[in-house]
C-alpha positions, -999 to 999 in steps of 0.1 A, spaced: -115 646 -366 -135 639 -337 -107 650 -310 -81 680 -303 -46 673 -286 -31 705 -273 2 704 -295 23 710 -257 10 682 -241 15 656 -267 39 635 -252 28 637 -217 19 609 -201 -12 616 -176 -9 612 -137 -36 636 -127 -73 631 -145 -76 648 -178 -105 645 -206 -110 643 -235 -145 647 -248 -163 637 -278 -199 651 -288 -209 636 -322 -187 663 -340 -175 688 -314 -150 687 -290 -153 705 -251 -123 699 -223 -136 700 -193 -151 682 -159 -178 679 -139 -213 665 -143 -244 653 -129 -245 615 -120 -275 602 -139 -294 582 -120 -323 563 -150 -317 568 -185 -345 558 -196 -376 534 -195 -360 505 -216 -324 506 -205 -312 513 -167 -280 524 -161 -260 490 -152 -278 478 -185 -259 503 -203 -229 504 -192 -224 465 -197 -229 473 -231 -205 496 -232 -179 473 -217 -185 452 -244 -181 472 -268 -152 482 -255 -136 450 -246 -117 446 -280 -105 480 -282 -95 480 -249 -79 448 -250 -61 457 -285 -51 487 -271 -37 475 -234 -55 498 -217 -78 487 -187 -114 499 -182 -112 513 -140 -147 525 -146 -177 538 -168 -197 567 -150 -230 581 -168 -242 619 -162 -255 651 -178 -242 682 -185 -264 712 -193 -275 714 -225 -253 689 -233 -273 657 -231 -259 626 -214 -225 620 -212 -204 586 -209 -173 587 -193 -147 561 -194 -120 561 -169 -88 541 -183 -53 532 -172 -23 514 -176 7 503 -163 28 535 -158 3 556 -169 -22 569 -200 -14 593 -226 -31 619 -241 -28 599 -274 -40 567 -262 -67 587 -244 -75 606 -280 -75 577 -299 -97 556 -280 -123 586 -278 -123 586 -313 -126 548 -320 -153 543 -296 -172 570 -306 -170 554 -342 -178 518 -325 -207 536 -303 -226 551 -332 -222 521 -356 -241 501 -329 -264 528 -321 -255 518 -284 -268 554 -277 -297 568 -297 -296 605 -303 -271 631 -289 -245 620 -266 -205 637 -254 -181 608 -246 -152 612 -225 -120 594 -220 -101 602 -188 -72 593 -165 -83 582 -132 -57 597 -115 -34 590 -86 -59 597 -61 -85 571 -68 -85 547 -43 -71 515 -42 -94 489 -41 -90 454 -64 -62 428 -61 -50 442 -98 -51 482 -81 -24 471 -54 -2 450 -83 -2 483 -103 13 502 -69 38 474 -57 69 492 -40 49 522 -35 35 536 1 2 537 5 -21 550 34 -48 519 47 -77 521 69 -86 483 78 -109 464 94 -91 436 115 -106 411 140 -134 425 156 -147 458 154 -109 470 153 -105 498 128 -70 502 121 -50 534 103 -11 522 90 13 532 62 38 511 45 48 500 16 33 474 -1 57 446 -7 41 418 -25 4 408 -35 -4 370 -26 -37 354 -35 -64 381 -14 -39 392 8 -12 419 7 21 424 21 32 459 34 66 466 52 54 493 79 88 509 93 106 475 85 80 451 101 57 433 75 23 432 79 -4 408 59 -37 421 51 -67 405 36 -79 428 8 -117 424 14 -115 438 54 -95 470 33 -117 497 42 -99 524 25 -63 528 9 -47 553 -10 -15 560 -19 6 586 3 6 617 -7 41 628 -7 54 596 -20 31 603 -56 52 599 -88 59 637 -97 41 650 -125 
């Protein structure tokens, strides 16, 4: 086995981020790391991680999961580490999380994607990541988020609504029972509201 489920949290599914963490044949649960900035000579870090999303493309899709992001690091005297950050609608479980760590590890070291020693982990991006592609704000429709934006000029403004309904680039938020459009590229920053989080 390649993974360990703690038998109490089986049947949770994940709304803050959690890992789990594969290293050839040894498991660790835990965060943090180093952002690595050059892997090495033949392969730079966007390189790699395009072929990871390959890779991964099939098992994601199989699985319905979505890929939010692959971030590379080290952890001391652990080597390099891969992390995939995954999500879908209403949220991960620990045993999708699990199982994908443990296919893609297989899928990773038949392709020899990554020569030598390497610790891959699969994690929930949590609810405080912030909102930033068309598909982010269709996964939050009805809830309230918080929104820096950039309007006409050098205007920056701060709002809160809800947001109502996603058309094209643009979405809709109902601030205090006035709608309000906004074009998704001048979003600067948006979130959603703390106090309006789905409870864990």
């Amino acid at each position: 086995m390649y993974f360990y489920i703690p038998a109490a949290k089986k049947s949770l599914t994940i709304r803050r981020p959690f890992s789990i963490i594969l290293n050839k044949f040894s498991v660790f649960n835990g965060s943090g790391f180093t952002p690595l900035f050059l892997l090495n000579e033949k392969m730079n870090n966007e390189e790699l991680k395009e072929k990871l999303k390959n890779a991964a493309s099939g098992l994601l899709e199989a699985r319905g999961l979505e890929l939010v992001e692959i971030v590379l690091g080290s952890r001391r005297q652990k080597g390099l580490v891969v992390l995939f950050l995954l999500d879908k609608p209403g949220g991960i479980t620990l045993e999708e999380c699990a199982e994908f760590n443990r296919r893609m590890g297989e899928i990773m070291e038949e392709n020899e994607i990554i020569p030598g020693r390497f610790v891959l982990e699969a994690a929930s991006p949590g609810l405080d990541r912030p909102l930033v592609t068309k598909r982010d704000f269709e996964r939050v429709r009805g809830e309230v988020i918080e929104v820096t934006y950039a309007g006409s000029g050098t205007t920056i403004e701060e709002m809160c609504g809800k947001v109502v309904e996603i058309e094209g680039d643009n979405i809709l938020l109902d601030i205090a029972g006035e709608r309000k459009e906004l074009i998704i590229s001048l979003i600067k920053k948006a979130v959603i509201k703390l106090d309006m989080k789905r409870k864990q």
